[in-house]
Structures are given as C-alpha cells and as structure tokens.
N, C-alpha and C positions, 0 to 999 in steps of 0.2 A: 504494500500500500504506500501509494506517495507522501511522504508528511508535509502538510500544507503549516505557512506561517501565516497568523495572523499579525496585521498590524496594531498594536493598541498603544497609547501614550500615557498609560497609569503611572504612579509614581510609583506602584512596587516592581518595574520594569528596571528602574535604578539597580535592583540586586541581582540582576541575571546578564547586566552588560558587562564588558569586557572590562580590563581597569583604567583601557584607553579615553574610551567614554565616558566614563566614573571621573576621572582624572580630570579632563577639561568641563566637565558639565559641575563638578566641583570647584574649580580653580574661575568657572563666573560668578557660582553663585556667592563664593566669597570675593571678588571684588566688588561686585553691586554692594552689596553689604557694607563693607570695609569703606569706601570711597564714599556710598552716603553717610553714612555716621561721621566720617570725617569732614566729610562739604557743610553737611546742618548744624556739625559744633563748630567748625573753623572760620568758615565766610558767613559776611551779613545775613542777614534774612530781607526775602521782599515782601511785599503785601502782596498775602495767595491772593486775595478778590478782586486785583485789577489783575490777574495771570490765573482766571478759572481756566479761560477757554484751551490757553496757550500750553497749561497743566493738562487737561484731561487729553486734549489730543497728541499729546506728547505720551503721555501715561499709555495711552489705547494702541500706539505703535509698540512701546517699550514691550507690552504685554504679548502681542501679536508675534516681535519680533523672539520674546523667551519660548512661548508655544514653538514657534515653527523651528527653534534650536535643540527643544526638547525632541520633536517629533523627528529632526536628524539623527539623534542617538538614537531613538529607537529604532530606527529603520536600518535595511540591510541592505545598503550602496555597495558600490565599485571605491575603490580605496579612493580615486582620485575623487570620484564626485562625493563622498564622505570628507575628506580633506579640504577641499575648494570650499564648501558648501558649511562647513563648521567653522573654519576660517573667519569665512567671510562674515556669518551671524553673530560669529563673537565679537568682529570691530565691528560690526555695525549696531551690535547690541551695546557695546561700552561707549561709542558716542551716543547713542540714543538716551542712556543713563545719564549723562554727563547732560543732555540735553533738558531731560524733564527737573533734575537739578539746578540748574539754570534759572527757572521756572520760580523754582524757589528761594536760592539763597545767588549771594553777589560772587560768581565765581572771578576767577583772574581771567584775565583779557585772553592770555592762550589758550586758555581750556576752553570758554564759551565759545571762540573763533575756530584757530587750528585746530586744536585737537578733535574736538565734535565735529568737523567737517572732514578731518580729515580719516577718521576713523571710520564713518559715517559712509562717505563716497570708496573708501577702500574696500568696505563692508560690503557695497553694492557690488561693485567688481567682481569679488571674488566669488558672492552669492550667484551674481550671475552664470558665471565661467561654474561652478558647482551645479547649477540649474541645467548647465547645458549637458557636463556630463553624464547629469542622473536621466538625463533625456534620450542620450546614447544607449544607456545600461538600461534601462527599461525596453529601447527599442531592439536591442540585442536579443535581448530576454523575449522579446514576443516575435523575433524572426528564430530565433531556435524552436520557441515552442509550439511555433508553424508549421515549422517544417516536420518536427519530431510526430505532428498530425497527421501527418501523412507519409513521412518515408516509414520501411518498416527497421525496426532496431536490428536485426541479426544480418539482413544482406542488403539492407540500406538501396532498396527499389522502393516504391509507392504499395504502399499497403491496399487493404480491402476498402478502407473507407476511399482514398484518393480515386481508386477505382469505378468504384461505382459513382465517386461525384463525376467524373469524366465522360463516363458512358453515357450516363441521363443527359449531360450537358453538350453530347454531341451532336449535330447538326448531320451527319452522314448518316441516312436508310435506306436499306434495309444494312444491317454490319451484322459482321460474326463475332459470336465471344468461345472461349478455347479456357476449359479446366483441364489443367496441365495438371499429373500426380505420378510420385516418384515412384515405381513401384518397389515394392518388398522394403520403406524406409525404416518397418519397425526393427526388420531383421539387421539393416545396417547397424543400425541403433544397440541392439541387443548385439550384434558378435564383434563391433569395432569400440563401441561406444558414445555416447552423445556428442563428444567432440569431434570425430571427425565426422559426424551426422551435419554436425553445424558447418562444416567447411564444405560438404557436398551439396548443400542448401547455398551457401554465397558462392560455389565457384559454378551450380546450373542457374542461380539466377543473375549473376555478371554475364555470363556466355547470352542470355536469352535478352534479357534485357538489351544488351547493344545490337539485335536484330529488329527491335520493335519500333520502328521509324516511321516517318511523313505522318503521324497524326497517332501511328498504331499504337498500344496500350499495355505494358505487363506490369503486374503487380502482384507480390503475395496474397495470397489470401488466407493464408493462414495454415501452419502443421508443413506438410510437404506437400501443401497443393499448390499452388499458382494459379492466375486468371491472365488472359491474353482477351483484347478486340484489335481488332482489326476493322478496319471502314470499308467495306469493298464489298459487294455479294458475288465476284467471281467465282466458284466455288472451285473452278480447277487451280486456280492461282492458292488459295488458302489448301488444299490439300497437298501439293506442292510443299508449301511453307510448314504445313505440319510435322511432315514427312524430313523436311531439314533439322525442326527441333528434336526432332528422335534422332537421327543422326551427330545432331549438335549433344545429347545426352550418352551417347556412346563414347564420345571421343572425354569421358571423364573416368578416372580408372581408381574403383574403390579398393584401397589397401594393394593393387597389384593380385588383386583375386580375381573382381571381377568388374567388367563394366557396365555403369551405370543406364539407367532402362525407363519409359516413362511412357505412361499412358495419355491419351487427351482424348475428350470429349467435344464436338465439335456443332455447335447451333445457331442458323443464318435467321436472324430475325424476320419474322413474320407482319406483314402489315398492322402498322399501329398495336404489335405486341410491346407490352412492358419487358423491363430487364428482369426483373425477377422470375417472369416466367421463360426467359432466353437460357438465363442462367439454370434452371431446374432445369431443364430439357437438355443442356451442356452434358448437368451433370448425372442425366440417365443415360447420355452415350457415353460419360466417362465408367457408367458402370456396365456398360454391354462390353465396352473395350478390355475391361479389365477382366470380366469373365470369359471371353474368349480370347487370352491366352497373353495378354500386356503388351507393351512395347509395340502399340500400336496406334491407331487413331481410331474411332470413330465417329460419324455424321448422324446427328440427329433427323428424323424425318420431320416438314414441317406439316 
C-alpha cells in the first residue's frame, strides 16, 4: 500500500521535524521575541491611536507572513525550494517585525529605513526564486506520477489502462486488437524462477513494442498477457504481423533450454462494436489458440 502524506500545520508537527527545521523555526521565534522586548523597553513609545490603521495592517502581514513560514516546515520541498523559500520568509519576516514595531515605538533611522527595506525586499527575492522552485518540484512530481499512470513498472511499455484510453480515443474503424500470452509462463516461473520470468517479460515486451508503429498500440495488460491494436482491417496484412510476433518470441532463448512461445488471439472490430466486446472475442481466440496446440495465432469470427 502506498503511504500517503498529509499536509497539516499543527503545532505538534514541531516534534516530528527534522532539527533543521526545529533549529531555524526556533532561532525566529526567539528573535521576534528578543528584539520586541528590546524595541518596547529601549526606544520611545508612539501614540498607538494615531498608528491603529498603520498597526493592524502591519500586524495582519506579520501574521500571514509566520503562517506561511510555518506551513514551509511543514511541508516536504526539494532542498532548494525549502532553502530559497525559508530564506526568504525569514528576512522578510524580521523586517516585517521591525516594521509593525515601528508602529509602535521611535526606532533609529537604520532600522525603520534600511534595515526593514532591506530585509523586506530580500525576503521577497528569495521567497520568490523559492516559489518558483517549489513550482518545479511539484511539476516534477505530477509529470512522474503521469507517466507512472500509465507506463507499466516491470517493462516500462503502457499499461492496461493507457491502452484502452487509446483504443476508445481512436479515430480509425473498423481496427484489430491482439491478446498476446506467453505460453507455459507458470512453468518458466516454477523451474527458473520469478526472476528471470521478469526479464522474459521486458526482453518480449522491448522486442514487440519497437514493432508497434504509425499509430499501432502494445501495452501490458497485465500477468504474461499483452494487448496489441493495430488501425487497419487488412486482415492478411495483420496475420502476417502476427505470424512475425511469434517468430519475434522464438528468437528469445529461456535459460538455453528452451525457446520462448506465444499464443495471440486475434478480433477485427465489428461495426459500431465496443472495445470490451473486441477485447472478449480477442480473448476467446486467445483460448481456441491455446487449446489447439500454442505458439500460434488465432482469428476470431465476426
């Protein structure tokens, strides 16, 4: 089962991060602290009630900008857009502090100019340039878990589902579909072992696969079967091509014992037939083939 993360921004999240995270999400919150206590004892005080407005919308960023530096620790970035990205919310969190301080008491001319600006616009920088990576790693992450949707893991061709979304979505009728199956794969399996079961699985679907061209279709389907379409209703052109794949399955040589053997089932769509009955009629010739004698082909009637 795949273990899925959730995101949450609880404060008992603090005890399961890393001490990287622990380290600098400590290391602000004892500056905010430390630096206001020092601003409210050390410099003047202003009158809050001509600096309400200039307070709370200073305040509502400050808040905004601790939320969105918490919700970086808790998340699980790419080193760099973790880096860029916490970076960045720190200085532009300690000028926004030094900002709504401001607010309040008479700080010194550097701190309310440079320093708040310059912490402030660095912040933005680097939050940016963080924003942009986490925008990479995300898109990373949803082009792999695109693809992982449709190739299949063991011999890395298009699975059952790619398959069939392709067939329905094709435009060429009447087409042939081809349940390709290994024969005798339990006995490879049982006298070799699952591992080189799994290399006779990617080295007949590499060979097949690079014959499937101008539009044609193979894809796993799952176990030692395969699916083939083909766009054509020639039917002597596709018996032909059948008749190659079986030849293309010989020329693969198990353990030096014996070579490898494969049945197909073979069914030319019928006017405004669906696939799922293309495919079921496939794969009643894949089972006439296989009971008369394998390593053969047979044509469904339509």
């Amino acid at each position: 089962m795949i273990e899925t993360v959730k995101l949450t921004v609880k404060l008992s999240n603090f005890y399961k991060m890393s001490w990287v995270n622990k380290a600098v999400s400590l290391a602000l919150l004892f500056y905010m602290i430390i630096f206001t206590v020092y601003a409210l004892n050390t410099f003047p005080p202003l009158n809050i009630e001509n600096n309400v407005y200039g307070f709370t919308t200073d305040f509502s960023n400050l808040i905004v900008l601790i939320f969105l530096f918490w919700m970086v620790q808790c998340s699980e970035l790419s080193r760099q857009a973790y880096v860029f990205s916490t970076l960045g919310l720190l200085l532009w969190t300690m000028g926004t502090t030094a900002d709504v301080l401001d607010e309040l008491v008479v700080l010194p001319f550097w701190v309310s100019v440079y320093f708040e600006d310059l912490c402030r616009t660095s912040g933005m920088l680097f939050t940016s340039y963080g924003l942009f990576k986490t925008m990479r790693f995300v898109q990373s992450i949803h082009n792999r878990l695109a693809c992982e949707l449709i190739i299949d893991d063991l011999t890395k061709v298009h699975n059952r589902r790619y398959f069939y979304r392709h067939v329905r979505s094709a435009e060429v009728t009447p087409y042939v579909i081809l349940i390709i199956d290994i024969d005798h794969f339990k006995s490879i399996n049982d006298e070799f072992g699952h591992d080189v079961g799994d290399i006779i699985l990617k080295q007949l679907a590499n060979k097949y696969n690079d014959i499937f061209v101008d539009n044609a279709q193979f894809a796993r389907l799952g176990g030692e079967e395969f699916g083939g379409y083909l766009p054509t209703s020639k039917m002597l052109q596709v018996s032909d091509f059948c008749q190659h794949l079986i030849d293309l399955a010989h020329s693969i040589n198990v353990k030096n014992v014996r070579h490898l053997t494969v049945s197909i089932g073979v069914a030319k769509q019928a006017p405004n037939e669906p696939l799922d009955k293309v495919m079921k009629r496939a794969d009643q010739a894949l089972y006439v083939a296989k009971q008369t004698g394998r390593d053969r082909f047979e044509i469904a009637p339509n």
